[in-house]
N, CA, C and O atoms as a printed pandas DataFrame, in Angstrom:
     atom_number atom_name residue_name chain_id  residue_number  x_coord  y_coord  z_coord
0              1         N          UNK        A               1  -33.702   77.872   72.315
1              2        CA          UNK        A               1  -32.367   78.150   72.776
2              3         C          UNK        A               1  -32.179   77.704   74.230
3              4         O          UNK        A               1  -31.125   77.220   74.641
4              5         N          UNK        A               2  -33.345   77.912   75.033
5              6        CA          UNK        A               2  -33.023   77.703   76.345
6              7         C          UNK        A               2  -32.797   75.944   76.847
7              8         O          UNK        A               2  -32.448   75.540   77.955
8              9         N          UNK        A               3  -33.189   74.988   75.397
9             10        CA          UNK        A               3  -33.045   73.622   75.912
10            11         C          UNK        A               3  -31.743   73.312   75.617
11            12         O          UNK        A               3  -31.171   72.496   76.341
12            13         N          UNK        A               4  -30.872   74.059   74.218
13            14        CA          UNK        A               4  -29.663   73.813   74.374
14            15         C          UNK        A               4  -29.076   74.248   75.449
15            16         O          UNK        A               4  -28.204   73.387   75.567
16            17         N          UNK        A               5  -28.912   75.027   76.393
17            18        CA          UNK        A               5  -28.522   75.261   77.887
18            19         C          UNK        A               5  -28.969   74.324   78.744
19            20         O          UNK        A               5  -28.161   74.317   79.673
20            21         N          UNK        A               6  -29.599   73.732   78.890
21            22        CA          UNK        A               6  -30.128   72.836   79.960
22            23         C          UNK        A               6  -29.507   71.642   79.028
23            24         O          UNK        A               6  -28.608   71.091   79.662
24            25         N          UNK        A               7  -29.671   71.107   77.844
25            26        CA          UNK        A               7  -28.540   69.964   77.780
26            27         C          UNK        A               7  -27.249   70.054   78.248
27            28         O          UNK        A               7  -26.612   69.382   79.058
28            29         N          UNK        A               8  -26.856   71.521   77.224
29            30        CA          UNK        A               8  -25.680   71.610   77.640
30            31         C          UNK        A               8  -25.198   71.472   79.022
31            32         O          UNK        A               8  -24.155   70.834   79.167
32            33         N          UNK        A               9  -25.900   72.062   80.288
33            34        CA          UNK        A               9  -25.571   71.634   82.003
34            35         C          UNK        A               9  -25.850   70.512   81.838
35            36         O          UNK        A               9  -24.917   69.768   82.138
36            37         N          UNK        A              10  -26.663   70.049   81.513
37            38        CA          UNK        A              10  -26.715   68.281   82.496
38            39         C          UNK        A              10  -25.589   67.758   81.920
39            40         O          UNK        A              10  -24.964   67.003   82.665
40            41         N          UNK        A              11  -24.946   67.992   80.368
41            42        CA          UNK        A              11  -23.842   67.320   79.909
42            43         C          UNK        A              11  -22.546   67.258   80.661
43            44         O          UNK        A              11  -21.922   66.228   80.917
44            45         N          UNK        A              12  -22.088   68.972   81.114
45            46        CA          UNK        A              12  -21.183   68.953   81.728
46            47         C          UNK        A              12  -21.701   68.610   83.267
47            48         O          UNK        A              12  -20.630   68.636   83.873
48            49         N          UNK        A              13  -22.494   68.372   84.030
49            50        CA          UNK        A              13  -22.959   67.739   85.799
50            51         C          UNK        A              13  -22.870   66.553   84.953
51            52         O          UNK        A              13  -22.368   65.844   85.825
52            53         N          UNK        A              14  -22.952   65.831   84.019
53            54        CA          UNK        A              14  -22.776   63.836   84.202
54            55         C          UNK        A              14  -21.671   64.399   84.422
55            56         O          UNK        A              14  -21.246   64.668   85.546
56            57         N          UNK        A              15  -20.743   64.777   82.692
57            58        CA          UNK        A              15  -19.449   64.660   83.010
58            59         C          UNK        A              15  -18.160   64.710   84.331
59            60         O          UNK        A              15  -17.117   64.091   84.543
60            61         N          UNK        A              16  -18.822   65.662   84.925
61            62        CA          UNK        A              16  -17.785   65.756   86.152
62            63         C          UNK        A              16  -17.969   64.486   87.118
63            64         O          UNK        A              16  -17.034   63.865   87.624
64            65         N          UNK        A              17  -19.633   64.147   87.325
65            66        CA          UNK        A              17  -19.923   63.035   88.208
66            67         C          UNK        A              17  -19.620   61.887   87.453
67            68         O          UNK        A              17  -20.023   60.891   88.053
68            69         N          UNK        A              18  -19.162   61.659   86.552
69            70        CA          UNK        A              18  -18.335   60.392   85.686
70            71         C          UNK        A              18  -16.825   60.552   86.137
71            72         O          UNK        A              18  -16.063   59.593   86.261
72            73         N          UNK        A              19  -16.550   61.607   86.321
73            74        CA          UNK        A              19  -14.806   62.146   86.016
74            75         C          UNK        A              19  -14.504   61.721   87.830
75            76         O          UNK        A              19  -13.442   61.253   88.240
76            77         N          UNK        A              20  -15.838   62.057   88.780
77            78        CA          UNK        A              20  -15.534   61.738   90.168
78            79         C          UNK        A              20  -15.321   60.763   90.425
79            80         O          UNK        A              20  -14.308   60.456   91.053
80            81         N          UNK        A              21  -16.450   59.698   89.919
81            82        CA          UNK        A              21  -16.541   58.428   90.311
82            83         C          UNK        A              21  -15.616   57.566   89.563
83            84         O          UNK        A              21  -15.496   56.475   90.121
84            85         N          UNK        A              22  -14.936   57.682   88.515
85            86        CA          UNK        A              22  -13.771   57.250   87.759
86            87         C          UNK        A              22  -12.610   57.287   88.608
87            88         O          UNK        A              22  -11.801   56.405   88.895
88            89         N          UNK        A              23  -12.721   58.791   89.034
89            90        CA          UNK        A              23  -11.106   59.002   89.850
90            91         C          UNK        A              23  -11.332   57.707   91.314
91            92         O          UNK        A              23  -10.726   56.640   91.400
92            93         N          UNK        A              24  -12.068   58.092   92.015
93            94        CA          UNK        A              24  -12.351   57.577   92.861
94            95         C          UNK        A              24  -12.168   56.139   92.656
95            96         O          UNK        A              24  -11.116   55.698   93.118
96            97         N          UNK        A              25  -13.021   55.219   92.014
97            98        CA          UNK        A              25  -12.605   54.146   91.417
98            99         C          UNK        A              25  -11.109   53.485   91.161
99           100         O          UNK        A              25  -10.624   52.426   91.560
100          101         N          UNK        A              26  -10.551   54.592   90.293
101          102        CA          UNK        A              26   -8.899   54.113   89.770
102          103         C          UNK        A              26   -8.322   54.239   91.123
103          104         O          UNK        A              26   -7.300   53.589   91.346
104          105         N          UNK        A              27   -8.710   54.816   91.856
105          106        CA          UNK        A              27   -7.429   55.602   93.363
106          107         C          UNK        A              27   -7.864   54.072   94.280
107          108         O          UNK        A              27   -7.122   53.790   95.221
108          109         N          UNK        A              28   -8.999   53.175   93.990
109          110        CA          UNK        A              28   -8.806   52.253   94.973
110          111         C          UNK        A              28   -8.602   50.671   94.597
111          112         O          UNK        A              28   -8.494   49.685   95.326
112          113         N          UNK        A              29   -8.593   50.790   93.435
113          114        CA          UNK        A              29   -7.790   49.881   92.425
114          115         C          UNK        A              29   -6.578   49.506   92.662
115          116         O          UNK        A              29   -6.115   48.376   92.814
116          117         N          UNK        A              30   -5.697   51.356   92.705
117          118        CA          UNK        A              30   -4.711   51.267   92.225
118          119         C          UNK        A              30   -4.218   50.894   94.029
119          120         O          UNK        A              30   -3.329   50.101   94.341
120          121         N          UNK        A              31   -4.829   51.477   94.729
121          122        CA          UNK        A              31   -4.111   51.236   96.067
122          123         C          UNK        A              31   -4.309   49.496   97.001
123          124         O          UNK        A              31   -3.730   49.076   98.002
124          125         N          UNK        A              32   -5.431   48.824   96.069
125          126        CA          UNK        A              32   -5.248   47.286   96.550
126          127         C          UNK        A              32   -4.288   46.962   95.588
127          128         O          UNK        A              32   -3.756   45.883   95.847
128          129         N          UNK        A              33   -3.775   47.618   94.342
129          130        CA          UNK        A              33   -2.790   46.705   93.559
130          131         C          UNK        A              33   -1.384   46.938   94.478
131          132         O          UNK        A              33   -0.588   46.024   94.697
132          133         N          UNK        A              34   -1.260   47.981   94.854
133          134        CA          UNK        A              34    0.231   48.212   95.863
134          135         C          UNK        A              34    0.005   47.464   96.892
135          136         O          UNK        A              34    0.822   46.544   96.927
136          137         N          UNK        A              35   -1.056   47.432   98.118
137          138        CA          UNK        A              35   -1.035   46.520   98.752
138          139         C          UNK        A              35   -0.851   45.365   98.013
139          140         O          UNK        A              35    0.367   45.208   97.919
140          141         N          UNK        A              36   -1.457   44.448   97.422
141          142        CA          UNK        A              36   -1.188   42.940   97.033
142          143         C          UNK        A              36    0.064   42.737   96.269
143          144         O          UNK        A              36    0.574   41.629   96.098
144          145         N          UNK        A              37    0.515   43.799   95.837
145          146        CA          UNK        A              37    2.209   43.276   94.889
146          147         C          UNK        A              37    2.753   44.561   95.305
147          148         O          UNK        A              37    2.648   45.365   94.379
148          149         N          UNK        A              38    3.248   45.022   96.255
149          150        CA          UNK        A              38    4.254   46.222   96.980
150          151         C          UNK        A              38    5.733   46.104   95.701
151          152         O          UNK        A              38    6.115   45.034   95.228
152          153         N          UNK        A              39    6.315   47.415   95.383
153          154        CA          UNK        A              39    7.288   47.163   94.404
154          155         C          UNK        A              39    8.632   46.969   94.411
155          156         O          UNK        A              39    9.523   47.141   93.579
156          157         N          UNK        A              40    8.566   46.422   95.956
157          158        CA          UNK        A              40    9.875   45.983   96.614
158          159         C          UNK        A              40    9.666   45.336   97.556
159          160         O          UNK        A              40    8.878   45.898   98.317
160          161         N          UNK        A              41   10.113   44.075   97.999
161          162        CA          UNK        A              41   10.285   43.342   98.657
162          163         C          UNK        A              41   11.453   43.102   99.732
163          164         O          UNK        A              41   12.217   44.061   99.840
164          165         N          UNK        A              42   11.682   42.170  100.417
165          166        CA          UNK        A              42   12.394   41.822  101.335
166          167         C          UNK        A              42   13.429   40.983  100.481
167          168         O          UNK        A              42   14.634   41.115  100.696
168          169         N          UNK        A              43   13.082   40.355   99.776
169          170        CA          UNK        A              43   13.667   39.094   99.088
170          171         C          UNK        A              43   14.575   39.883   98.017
171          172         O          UNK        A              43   15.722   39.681   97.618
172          173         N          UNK        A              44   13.692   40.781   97.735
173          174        CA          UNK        A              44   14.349   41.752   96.540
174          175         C          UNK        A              44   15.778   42.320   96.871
175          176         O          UNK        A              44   16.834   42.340   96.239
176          177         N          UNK        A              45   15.296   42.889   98.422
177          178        CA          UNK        A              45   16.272   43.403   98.879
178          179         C          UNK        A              45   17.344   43.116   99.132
179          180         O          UNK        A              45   18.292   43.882   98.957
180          181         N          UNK        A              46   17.477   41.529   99.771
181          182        CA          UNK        A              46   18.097   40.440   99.990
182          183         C          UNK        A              46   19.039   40.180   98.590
183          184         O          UNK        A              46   20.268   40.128   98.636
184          185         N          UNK        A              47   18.258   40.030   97.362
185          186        CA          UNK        A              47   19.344   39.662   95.946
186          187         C          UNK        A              47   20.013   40.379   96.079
187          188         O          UNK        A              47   21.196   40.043   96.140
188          189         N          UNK        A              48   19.558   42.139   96.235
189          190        CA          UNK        A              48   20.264   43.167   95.508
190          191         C          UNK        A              48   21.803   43.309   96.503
191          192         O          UNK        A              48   22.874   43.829   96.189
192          193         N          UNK        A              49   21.425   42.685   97.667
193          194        CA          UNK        A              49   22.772   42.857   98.346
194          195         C          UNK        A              49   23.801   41.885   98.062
195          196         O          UNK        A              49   25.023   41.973   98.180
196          197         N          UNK        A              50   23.211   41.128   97.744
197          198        CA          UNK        A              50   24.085   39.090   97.626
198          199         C          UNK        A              50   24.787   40.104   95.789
199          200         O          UNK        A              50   25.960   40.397   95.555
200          201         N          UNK        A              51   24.037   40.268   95.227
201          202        CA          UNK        A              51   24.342   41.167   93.578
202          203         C          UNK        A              51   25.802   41.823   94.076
203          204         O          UNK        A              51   26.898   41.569   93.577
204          205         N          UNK        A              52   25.534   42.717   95.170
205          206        CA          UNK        A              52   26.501   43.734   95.679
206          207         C          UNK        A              52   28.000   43.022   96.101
207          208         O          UNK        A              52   29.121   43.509   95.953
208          209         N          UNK        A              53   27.512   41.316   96.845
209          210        CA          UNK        A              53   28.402   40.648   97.358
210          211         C          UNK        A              53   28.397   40.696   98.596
211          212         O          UNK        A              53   29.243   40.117   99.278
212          213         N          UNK        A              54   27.144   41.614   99.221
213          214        CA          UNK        A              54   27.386   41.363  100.260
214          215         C          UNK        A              54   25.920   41.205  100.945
215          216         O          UNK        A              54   24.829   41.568  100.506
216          217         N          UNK        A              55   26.310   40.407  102.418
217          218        CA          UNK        A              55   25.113   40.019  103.135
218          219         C          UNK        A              55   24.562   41.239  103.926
219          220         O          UNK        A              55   25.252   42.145  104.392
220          221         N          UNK        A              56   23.152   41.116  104.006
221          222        CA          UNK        A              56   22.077   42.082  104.583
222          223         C          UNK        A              56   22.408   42.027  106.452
223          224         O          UNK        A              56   23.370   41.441  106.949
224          225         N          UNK        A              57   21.593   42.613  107.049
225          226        CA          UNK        A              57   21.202   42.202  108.358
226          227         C          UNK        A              57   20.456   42.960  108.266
227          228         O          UNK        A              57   20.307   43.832  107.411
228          229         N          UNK        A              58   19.409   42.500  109.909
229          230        CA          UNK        A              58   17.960   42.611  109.669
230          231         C          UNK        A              58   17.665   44.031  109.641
231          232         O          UNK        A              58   16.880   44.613  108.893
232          233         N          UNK        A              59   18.580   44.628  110.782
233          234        CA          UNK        A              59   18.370   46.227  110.833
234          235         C          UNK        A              59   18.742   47.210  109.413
235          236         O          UNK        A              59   18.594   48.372  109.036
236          237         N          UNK        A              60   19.183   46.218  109.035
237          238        CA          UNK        A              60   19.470   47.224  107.519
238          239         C          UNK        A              60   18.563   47.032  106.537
239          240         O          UNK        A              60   18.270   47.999  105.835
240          241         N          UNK        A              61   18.054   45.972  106.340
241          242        CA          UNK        A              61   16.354   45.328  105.779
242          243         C          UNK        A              61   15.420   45.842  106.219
243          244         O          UNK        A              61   14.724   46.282  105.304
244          245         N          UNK        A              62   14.854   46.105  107.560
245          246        CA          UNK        A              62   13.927   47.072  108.161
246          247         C          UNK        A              62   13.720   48.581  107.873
247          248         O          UNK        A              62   12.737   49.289  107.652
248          249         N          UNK        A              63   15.344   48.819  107.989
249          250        CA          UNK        A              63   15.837   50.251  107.396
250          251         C          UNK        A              63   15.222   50.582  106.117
251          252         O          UNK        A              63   14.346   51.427  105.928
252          253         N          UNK        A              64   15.909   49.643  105.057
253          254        CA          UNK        A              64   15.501   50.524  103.686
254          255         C          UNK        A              64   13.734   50.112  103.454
255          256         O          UNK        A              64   13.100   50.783  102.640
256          257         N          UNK        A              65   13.037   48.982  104.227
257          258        CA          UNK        A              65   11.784   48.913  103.911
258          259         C          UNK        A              65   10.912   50.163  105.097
259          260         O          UNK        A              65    9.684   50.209  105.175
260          261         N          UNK        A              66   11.762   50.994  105.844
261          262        CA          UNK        A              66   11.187   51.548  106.460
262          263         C          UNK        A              66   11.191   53.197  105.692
263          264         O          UNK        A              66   10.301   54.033  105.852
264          265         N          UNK        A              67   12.182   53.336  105.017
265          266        CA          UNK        A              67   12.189   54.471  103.824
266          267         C          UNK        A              67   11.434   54.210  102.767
267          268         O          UNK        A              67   11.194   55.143  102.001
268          269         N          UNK        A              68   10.946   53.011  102.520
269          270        CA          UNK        A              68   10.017   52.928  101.404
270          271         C          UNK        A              68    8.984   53.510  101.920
271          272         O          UNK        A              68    8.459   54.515  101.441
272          273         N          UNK        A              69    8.586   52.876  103.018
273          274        CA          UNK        A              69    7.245   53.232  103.670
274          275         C          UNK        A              69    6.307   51.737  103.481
275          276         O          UNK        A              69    5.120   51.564  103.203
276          277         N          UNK        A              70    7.088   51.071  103.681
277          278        CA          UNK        A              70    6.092   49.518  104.164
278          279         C          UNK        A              70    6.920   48.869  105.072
279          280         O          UNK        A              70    8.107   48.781  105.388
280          281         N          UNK        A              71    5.564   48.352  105.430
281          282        CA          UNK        A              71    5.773   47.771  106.933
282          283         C          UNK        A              71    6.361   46.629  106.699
283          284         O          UNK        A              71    5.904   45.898  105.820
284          285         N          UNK        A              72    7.313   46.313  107.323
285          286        CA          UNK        A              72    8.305   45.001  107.512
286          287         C          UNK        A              72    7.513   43.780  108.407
287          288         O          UNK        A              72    7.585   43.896  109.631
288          289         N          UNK        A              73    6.848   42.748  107.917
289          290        CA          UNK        A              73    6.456   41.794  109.023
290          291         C          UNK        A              73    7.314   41.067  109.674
291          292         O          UNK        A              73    8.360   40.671  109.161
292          293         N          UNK        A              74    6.944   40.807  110.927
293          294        CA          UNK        A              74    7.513   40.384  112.133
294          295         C          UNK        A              74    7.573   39.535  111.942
295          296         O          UNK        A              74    6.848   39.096  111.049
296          297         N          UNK        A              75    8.727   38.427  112.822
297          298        CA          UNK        A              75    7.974   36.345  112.252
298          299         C          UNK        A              75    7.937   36.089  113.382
299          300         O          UNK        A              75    8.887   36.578  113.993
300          301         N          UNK        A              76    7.052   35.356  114.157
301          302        CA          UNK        A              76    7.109   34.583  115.453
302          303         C          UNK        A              76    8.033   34.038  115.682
303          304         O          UNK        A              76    8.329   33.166  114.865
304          305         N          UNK        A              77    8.966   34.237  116.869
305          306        CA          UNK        A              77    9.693   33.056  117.211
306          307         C          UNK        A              77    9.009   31.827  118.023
307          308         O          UNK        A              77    8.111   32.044  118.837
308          309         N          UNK        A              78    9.486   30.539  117.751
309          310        CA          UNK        A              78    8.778   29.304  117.972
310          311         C          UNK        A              78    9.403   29.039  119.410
311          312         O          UNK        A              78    9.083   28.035  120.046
């Protein structure tokens, strides 16, 4: 009886250390997939106003990418 208890723990200690390293895993997956394809764009933003009929300006582009919570890149002036 006492080895079914000791399987039984080591079964549930993998399981959780599978269930950690899984989570862990998916959470940094999922956070280079938002960095590399963010689910809104500038350009996006840009249609949806031209859609509306009307033109953007920059402070209003900064604006709604600043409520998303991504950073708006800067462009060098030449």
């Amino acid at each position: 009886m006492s080895n079914f208890w000791s399987s039984l723990g080591y079964l549930l200690i993998g399981g959780l250390i599978g269930a950690a390293i899984s989570f862990f895993l998916t959470k940094r997956m999922f956070e280079k997939q938002q960095r590399e394809n963010p689910p809104i764009n500038e350009k996006m933003i840009r249609a949806m106003y031209a859609q509306m009929g009307r033109k953007p300006s920059e402070a209003q582009i900064r604006a709604i990418m600043k409520t998303m919570g991504q950073e708006v890149p800067k462009k060098e002036k030449k």
